[in-house]
N, C-alpha and C positions, 0 to 999 in steps of 0.2 A: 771561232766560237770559244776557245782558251780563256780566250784573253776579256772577253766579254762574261764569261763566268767568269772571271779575276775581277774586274770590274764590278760584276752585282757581289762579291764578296767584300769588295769595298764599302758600298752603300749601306749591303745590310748588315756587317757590324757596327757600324754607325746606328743604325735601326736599332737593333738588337739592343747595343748598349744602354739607349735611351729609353727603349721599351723597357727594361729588367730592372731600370731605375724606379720609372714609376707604377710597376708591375708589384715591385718591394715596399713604395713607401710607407713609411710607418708603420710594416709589418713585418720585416724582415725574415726570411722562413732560417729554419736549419742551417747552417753554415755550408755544406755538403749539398744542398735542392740549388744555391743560388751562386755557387764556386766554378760548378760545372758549366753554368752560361757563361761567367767571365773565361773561362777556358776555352771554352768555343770561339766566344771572340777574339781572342787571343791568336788560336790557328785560325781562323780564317783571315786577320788580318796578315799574318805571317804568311800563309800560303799563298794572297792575294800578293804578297811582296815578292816573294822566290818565283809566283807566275810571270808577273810581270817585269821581272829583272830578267828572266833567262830562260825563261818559258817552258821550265820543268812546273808538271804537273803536277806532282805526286802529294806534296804536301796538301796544298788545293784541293783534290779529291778527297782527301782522308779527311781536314776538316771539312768539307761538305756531310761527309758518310756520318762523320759525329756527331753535326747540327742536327743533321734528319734523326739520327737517334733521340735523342735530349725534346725538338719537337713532336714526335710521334709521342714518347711516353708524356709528356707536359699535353698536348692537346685531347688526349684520350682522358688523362686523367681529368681535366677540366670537364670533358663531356661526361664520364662518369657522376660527378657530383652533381652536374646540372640536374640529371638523369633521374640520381635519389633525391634529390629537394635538399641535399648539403647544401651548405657556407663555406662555397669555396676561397682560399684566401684570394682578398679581390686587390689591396694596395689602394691607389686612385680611382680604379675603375670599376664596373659590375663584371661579375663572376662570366655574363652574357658573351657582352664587351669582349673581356680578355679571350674566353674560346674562340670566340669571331676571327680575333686580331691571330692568335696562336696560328689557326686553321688554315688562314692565308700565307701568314710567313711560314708554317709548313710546305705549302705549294712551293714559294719562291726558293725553298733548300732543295727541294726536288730537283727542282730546272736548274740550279746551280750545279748542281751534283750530278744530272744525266748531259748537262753539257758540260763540265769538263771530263769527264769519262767519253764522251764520244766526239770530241770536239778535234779537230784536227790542228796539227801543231803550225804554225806560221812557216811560210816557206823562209828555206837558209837556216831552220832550227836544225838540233843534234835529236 
């Protein structure tokens, strides 16, 4: 189960990436709102890498634990705007849209995150 949360850490910084691109277009928020997602991507790409070299965990779950931070506050705040009739900043997409999308890839940092925390390590690991 490690290794397959290493795996959807693969996928979904590739996601992420792409999503934050056009999340941003031609709107670019605060340097500090959109530094934080490349960061994330950043460790989870690297945690996906130290998992699947040698099947230490640790980095992997932490940027999991980060991501879930960064989408809890980014999907809450989304829903809050919807909430009061704001102009949330939308990039390419409607304000809707992006919570929708947020909401889900929140799920999937979830299950990334309680499988490599409960995931058992490959026989023949340290």
């Amino acid at each position: 189960m490690i290794r397959l949360s290493a795996w959807l850490a693969v996928g979904f910084s590739l996601l992420y990436a792409v999503a934050e691109v056009l999340h941003n277009w031609g709107d670019w928020q605060w340097t500090p709102f959109w530094l934080i997602d490349y960061i994330c991507i950043g460790l989870l790409s690297y945690g996906a890498w130290i998992c699947l070299k040698t099947d230490e965990v640790r980095w992997l779950s932490g940027a999991w634990g980060a991501t879930a931070s960064v989408f809890y506050w980014s999907f809450f705040t989304h829903i809050q705007a919807l909430r009061s009739d704001e102009i949330a900043h939308q990039g390419l997409v409607s304000s809707g849209f992006a919570a929708t999308m947020i909401g889900f890839m929140l799920v999937i940092v979830i299950v990334g995150f309680v499988m490599s925390l409960l995931g058992k390590r490959e026989k023949g690991s340290s």
